[in-house]
Structures are given as structure tokens and as C-alpha cells.
C-alpha positions as CSV (number, residue, x, y, z in Angstrom):
1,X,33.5,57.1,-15.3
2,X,37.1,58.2,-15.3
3,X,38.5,60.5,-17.7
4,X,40.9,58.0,-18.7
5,X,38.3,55.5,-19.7
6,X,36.3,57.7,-21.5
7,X,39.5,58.7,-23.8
8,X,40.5,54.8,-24.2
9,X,37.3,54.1,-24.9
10,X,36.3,56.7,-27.7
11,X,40.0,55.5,-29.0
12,X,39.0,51.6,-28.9
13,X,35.6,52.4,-30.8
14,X,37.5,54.7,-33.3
15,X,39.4,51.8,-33.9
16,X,36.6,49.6,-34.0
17,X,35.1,51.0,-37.1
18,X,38.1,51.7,-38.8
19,X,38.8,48.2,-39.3
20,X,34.8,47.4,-39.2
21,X,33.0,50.3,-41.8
22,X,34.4,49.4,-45.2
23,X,33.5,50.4,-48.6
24,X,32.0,46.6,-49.2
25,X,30.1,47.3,-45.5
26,X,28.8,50.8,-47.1
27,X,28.2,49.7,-50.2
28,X,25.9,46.7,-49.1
29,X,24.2,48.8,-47.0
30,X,23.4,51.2,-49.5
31,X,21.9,48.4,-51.1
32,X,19.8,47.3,-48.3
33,X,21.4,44.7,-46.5
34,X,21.6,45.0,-42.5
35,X,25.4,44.4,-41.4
36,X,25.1,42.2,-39.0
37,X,28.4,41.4,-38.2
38,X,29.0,45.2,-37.4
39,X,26.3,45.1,-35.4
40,X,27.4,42.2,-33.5
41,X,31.1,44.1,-33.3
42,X,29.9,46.7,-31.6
43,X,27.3,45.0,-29.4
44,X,29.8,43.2,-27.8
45,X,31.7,46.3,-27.4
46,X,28.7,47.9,-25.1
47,X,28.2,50.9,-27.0
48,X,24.7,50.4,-27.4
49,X,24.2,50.6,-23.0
50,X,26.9,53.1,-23.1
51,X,24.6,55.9,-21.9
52,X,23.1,53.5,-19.2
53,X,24.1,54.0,-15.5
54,X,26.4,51.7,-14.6
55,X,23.7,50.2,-11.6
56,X,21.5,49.5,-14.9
57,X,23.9,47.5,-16.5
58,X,25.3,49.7,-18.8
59,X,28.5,52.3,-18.9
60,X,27.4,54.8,-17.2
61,X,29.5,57.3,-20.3
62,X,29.0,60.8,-19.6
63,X,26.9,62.9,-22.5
64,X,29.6,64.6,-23.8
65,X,31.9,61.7,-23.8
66,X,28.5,59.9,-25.6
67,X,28.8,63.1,-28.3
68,X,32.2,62.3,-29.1
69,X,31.3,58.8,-30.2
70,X,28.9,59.5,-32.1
71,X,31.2,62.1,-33.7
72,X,33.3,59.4,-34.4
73,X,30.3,57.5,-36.1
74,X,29.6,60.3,-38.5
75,X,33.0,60.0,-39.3
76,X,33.1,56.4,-40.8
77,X,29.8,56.7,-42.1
78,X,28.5,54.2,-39.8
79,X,25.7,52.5,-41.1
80,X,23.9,52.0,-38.1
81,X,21.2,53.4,-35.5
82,X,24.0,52.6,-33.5
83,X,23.5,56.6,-31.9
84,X,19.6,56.7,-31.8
85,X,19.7,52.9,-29.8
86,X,22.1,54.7,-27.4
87,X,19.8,57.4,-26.5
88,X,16.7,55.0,-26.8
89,X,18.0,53.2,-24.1
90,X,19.3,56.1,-21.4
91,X,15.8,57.1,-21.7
92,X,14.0,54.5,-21.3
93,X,16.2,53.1,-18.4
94,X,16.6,56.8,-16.6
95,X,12.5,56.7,-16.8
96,X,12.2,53.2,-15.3
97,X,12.3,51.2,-18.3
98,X,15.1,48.3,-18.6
99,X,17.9,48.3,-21.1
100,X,16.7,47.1,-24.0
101,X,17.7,44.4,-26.7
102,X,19.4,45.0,-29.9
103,X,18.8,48.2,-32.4
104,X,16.7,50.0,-31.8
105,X,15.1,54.1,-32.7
106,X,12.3,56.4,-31.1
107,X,9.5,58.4,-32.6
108,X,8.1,61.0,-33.7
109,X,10.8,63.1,-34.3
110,X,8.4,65.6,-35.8
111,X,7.1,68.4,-33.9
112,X,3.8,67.8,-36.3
113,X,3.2,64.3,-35.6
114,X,2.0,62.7,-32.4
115,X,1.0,59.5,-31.0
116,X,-1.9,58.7,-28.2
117,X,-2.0,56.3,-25.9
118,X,-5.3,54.9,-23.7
119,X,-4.8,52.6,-20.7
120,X,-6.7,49.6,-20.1
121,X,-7.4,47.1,-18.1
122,X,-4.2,44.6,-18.7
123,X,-2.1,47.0,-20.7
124,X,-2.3,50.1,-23.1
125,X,-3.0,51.1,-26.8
126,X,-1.0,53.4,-28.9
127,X,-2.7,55.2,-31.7
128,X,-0.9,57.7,-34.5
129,X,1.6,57.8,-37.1
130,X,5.5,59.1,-36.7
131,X,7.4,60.1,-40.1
132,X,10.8,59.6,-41.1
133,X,11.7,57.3,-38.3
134,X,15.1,56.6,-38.0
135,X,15.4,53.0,-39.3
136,X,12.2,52.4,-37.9
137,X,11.9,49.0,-39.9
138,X,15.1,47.9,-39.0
139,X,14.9,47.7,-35.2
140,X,14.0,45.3,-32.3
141,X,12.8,48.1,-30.0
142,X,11.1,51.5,-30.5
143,X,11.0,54.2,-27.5
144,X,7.7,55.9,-28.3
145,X,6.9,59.1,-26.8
146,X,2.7,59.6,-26.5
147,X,0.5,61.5,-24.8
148,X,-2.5,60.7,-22.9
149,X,-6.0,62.4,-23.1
150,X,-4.5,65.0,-20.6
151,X,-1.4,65.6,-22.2
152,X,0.2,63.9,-19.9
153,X,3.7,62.3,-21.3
154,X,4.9,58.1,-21.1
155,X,7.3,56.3,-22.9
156,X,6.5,53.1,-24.2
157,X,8.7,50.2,-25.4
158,X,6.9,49.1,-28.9
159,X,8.7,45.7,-30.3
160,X,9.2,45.2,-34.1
161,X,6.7,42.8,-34.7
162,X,3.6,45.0,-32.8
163,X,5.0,47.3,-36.4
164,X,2.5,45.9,-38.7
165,X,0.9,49.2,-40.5
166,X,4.4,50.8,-42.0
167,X,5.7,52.6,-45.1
168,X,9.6,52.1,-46.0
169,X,11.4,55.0,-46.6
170,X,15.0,56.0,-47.4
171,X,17.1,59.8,-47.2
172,X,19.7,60.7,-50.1
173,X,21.9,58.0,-48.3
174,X,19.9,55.1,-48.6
175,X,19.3,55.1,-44.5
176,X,16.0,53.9,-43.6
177,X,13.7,56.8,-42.6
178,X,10.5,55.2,-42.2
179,X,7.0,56.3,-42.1
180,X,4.8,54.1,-39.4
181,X,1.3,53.7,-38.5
182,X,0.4,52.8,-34.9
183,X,-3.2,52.0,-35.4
184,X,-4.6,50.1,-32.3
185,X,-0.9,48.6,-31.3
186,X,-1.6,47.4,-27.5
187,X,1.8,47.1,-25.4
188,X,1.8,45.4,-21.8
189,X,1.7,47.8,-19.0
190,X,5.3,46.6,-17.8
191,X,6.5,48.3,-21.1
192,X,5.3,51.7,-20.6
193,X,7.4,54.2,-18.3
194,X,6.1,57.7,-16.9
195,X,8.1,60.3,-19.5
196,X,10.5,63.5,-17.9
197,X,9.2,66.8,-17.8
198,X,12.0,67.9,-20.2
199,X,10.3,65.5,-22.6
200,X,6.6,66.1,-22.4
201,X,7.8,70.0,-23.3
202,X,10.3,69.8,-25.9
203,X,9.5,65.8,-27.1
204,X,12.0,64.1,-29.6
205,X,13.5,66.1,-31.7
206,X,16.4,68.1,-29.8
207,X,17.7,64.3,-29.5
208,X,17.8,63.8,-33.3
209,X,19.1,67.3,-33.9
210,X,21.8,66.2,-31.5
211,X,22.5,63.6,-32.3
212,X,22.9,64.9,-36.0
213,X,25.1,67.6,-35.5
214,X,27.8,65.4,-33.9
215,X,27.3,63.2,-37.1
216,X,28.0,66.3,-39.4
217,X,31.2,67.3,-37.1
218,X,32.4,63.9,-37.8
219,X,31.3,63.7,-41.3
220,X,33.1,67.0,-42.4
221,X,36.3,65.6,-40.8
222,X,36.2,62.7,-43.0
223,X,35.5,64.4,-45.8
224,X,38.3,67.4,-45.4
225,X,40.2,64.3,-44.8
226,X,39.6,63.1,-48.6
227,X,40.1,66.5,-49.8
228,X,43.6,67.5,-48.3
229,X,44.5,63.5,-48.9
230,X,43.6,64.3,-52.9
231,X,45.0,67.9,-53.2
232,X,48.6,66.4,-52.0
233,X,48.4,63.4,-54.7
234,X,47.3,65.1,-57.5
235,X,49.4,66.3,-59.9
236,X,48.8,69.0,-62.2
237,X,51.1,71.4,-64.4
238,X,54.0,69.5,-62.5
239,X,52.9,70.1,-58.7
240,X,50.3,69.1,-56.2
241,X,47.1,71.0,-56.8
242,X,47.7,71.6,-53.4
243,X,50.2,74.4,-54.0
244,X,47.2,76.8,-56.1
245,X,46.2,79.5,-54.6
246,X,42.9,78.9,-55.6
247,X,42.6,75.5,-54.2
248,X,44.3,76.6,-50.8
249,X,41.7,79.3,-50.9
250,X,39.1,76.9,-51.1
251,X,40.4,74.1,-48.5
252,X,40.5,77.4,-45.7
253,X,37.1,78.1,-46.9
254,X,36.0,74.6,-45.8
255,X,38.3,74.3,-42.8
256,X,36.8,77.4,-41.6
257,X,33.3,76.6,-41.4
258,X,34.5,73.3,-40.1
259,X,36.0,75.2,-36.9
260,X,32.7,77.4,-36.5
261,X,30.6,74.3,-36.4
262,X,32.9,72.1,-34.2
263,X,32.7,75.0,-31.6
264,X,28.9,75.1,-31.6
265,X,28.9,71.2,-31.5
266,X,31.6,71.3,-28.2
267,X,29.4,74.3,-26.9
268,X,26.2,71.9,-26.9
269,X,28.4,69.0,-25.5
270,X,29.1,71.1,-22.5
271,X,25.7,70.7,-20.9
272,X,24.9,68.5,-18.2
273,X,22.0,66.4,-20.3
274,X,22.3,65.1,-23.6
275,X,20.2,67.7,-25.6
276,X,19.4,69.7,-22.2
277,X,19.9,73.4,-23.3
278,X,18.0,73.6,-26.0
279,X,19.6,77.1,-27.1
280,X,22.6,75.0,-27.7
281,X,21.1,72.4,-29.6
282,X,19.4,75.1,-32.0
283,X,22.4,77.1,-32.4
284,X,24.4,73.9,-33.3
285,X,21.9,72.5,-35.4
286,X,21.8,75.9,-37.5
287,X,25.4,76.1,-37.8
288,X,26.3,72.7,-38.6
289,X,23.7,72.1,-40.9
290,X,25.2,75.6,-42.6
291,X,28.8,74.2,-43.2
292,X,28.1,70.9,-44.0
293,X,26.6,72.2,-47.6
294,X,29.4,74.2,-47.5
295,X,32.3,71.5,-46.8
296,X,30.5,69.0,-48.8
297,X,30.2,71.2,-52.2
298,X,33.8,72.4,-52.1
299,X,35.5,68.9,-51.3
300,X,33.8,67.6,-54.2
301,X,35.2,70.5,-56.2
302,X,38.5,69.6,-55.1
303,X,38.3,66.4,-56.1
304,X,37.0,67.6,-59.5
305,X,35.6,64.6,-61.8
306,X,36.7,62.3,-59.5
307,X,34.3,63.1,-56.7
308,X,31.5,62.7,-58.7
309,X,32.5,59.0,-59.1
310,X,31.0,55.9,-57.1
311,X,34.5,54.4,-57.3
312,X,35.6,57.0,-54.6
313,X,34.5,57.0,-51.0
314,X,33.4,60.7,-50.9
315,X,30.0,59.9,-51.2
316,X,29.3,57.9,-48.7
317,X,30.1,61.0,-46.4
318,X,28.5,63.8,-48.0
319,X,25.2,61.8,-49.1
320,X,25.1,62.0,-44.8
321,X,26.1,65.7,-44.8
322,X,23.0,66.2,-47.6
323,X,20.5,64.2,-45.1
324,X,21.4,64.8,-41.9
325,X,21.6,68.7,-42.6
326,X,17.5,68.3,-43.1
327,X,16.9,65.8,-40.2
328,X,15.7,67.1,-36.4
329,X,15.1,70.3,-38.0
330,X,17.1,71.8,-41.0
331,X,18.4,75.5,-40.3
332,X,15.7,77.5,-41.0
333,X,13.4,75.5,-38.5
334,X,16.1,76.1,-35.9
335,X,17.2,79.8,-37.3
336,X,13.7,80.7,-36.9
337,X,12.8,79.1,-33.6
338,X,16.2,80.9,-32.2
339,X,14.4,84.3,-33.7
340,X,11.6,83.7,-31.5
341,X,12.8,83.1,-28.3
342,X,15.8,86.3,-28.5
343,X,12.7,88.5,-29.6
344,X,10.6,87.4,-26.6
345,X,13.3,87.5,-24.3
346,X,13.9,91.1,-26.0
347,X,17.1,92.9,-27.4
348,X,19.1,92.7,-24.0
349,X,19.2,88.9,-23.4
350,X,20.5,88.4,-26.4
351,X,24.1,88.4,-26.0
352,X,23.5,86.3,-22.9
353,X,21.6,83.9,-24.6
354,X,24.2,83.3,-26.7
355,X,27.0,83.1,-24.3
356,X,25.3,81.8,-21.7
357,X,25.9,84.3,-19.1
358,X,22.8,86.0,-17.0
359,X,21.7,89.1,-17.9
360,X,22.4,91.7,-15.3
């Protein structure tokens, strides 16, 4: 895929939910409701086969173009796994699997859970539980990741109804992060794909973590948006609260972690693979999850009384920022799994591990 295309097309979807992610969208959604006619806008758009080769059917976008989209769904708050059925599907379809229809998530994406499977005869049994699925209950398809009796890694394509056994859940902004039970669920043998190595050692999560810290990059956009927006309306002693020091000291505050976290998150978008270097993934995770509490706090203390308010529509932004901070790992899961490895590696590979360069 051209350059060109990817930038038109990042610009058509930003347009896409500008005019599609309203406050009456967000605020049915919040109260449960599935939007289906944003789900049908950006179906028809592609986006959900936009990591599939183009020989599969799909766009064939690059991973970092596929980053910058999803960026642009943290930014309007989207209120879809519109970024966990893109990555369902390029794994499923570079492992073998076909594209598959409508929403859909993948589980676990906890290190501490884990799913079995057992082949038979005419197909295959999956046995465990996965926690906090993202919108588990909500979807068509589910990419499950389990293991045989020797360890040995497959992804299987589980459909809604084979989701019997489950426990609805919900994080701080009412998205569905479900708890489900996959007691005896037999799949057809045509539905199960051999898994990548990269999988079988690292599973899940570095997908939700990246998928998350593109979010956040998006989401603190938006919501510095709100705050600058604000401190240029509002009047106070005659002038724009915009003009005190104090408020200008905060806004710099904010921008500032904003830049750190946007270069971690562009750092991780470099690799070739979607979640590849895991280095990347944990630094970004760390860092974005970091200035996300940071952004979020001080724009709502910009906006004074006023963000604390329903009527505006900073809280649909920074109830994300809250959960998606915690989700694939919050920063002390990632802070202390970065500790590990630059102590095993030892004191000298540690400013190559974090530029990327060999150590000589």
C-alpha cells in the first residue's frame, strides 16, 4: 500500500467518525446499546480487514499505518472493538484462518489465565476461562489463543453463540470487559489455525497493550483539545484564563507528557510487526499509561466545575484514559518486566536496549 493511500485513508476515517461518534452515539453506549449504524459505517469502510493482505481480501495497511488509526479511534472515543477485530482478523488470516465476520475480540489477555484445547475425532474442545475480554459479549467472532497438552500454541475461531458460560463486565467507561468460561466449547477443525511462534512465547497481551497505548495518544489529544478550546473561552477577571501563568503552567505540564508518550507510541510503531518488539511495547505502555493520569487530572482542572459535569464531553475521554491506563498491563506490570530483562541483560545493554542500537 502506497504512502498516499495510507494518509487518504487515515484522513477519510478521521472524517468518518467525526461526523459518526457523537455525544447521543457515546451516551447510548454508555448506556448499553450496541451502535449499530457506526458499526455498519465503518464496515463498509473496510477497516475491520484493514490489517488483512490484500490476496486475503482485505487492505493490506501496514502496522504503523494500522497504529495511526487506531490513534484516531482513541481520539473520538470510539465506542467500538473496532481495533481488537482488526488485529483478530490479521492473525487469524496470516495463521491460515479466513477473514472473519463482523466484531469481533481475542482472549486471554492475561498472562494468568489460559485456555486448553484437546483434538478429537471431528473437531476440538476448548476448556478455561479468559478475564476482562474486550467486549467479549458483544462480538460475532473470538480469536482464542490455547494450548495443547504439549504446550504447543493454535488459534481457534470461537462464534458468539458456542459463549454460553459468561459473566458481563464493564471498565470505568462502561466498555464491555467480560469475564468468560469455556467449559467443554467444541469448535470444528476448519476453525482452528496452527498459532506463530511469536505468540506461543509472549501470547495476547503485547496486542492489547498496543493497541491501548495508541488509544491513550489519541485520547490525550482530544482531551488537550477540550482544555486549550476552554482556557481561550473562558473568561475570568476580564481575560481568557488562558493568559495565567498558572494555567499556562499547567497546559505545558500536560503537553509535555503528551510529547514524551507520543514519541514512545511512534517508537513502537516503527517495528516491522504490530506489537513485534516487545521492548517497545513495554516502554510505551509504561509511559503512556504515566501521562494519561497526568493529562487527564490537569484538563479537568482546567476546566474547573465544569469538567466534572456530564453535560461536557470530557468524560467520555478521560473515563478511557482511567481504563485503558490499567488494561494489557498497567505501568508497574510493564516497569517491572522492563527491570527484568535490563538486569539480565546486565548494566551495559542498557542504553542499547533502549535505543535500539547493538551493544558493542
Amino acid at each position: 500500500m502506497s504512502e498516499d493511500f495510507s494518509r487518504i485513508m487515515i484522513e477519510q476515517m478521521d472524517r468518518l467518525l467525526d461526523q459518526q461518534v457523537t455525544r447521543d452515539v457515546l451516551t447510548a453506549a454508555d448506556r448499553g446499546d450496541w451502535p449499530a449504524a457506526l458499526w455498519t459505517a465503518v464496515n463498509d469502510a473496510g477497516i475491520p480487514h484493514a490489517m488483512v493482505a490484500e490476496a486475503a481480501g482485505g487492505l493490506g495497511l501496514a502496522p504503523a499505518d494500522a497504529m495511526s488509526l487506531m490513534r484516531r479511534m482513541g481520539f473520538h472515543a470510539l465506542p467500538l472493538p473496532l481495533a481488537e477485530t482488526m488485529i483478530a482478523n490479521c492473525l487469524f488470516v496470516e495463521a491460515g484462518g479466513g477473514p472473519l465476520d463482523g466484531p469481533a475480540s481475542f482472549a486471554p489477555v492475561s498472562t494468568d489465565d489460559r485456555i486448553a484445547i484437546a483434538f478429537g475425532r471431528n473437531g476440538a474442545t476448548l476448556n478455561g476461562v479468559a478475564r476482562h475480554v474486550p467486549w467479549g459479549c458483544d462480538v460475532q467472532n473470538l480469536v482464542v489463543l490455547a494450548r495443547d497438552e504439549n504446550d504447543k500454541g493454535y488459534l481457534a475461531r470461537v462464534p458468539r453463540d458456542a459463549l454460553a458460560a459468561n459473566q458481563r463486565r464493564r471498565n470505568v467507561a462502561y466498555e464491555s470487559r467480560d469475564n468468560l468460561r469455556l467449559d467443554g466449547v467444541d469448535i470444528a477443525l476448519d476453525a482452528v489455525v496452527e498459532a506463530p511462534g511469536s505468540l506461543h512465547a509472549n501470547g495476547l497481551l503485547p496486542y492489547v497493550a498496543a493497541i491501548r497505548v495508541q488509544q491513550m495518544v489519541g485520547g490525550m489529544e482530544r482531551a488537550l483539545d477540550y482544555a486549550l478550546t476552554y482556557a481561550n473561552q473562558r473568561i475570568q477577571f476580564g481575560r481568557p484564563i488562558a493568559k495565567f501563568q498558572a494555567i499556562q503552567h499547567m497546559l505545558a505540564i500536560a503537553a509535555g507528557h503528551f510529547a514524551a508518550a507520543s514519541a514512545a507510541a511512534d517508537a513502537m510503531a516503527e517495528g516491522a510487526d504490530f506489537a513485534g518488539d516487545l521492548f517497545a511495547v513495554a516502554i510505551a505502555k509504561s509511559r503512556c499509561g504515566e501521562a494519561a493520569g497526568h493529562v487527564a487530572a490537569i484538563c479537568h482542572q482546567v476546566h474547573g466545575a465544569m469538567g466534572f459535569t456530564h453535560e461536557h464531553a470530557l468524560h467520555f475521554t478521560t473515563r478511557r484514559l482511567w481504563s485503558w491506563r490499567d488494561e494489557g498491563g498497567a505501568e508497574s506490570f510493564w516497569q517491572e518486566w522492563i527491570g527484568r530483562k535490563v538486569c539480565a541483560r546486565g548494566g551495559e545493554a542498557l542504553w542499547p536496549s533502549i535505543t535500539g542500537t547493538p551493544a558493542s
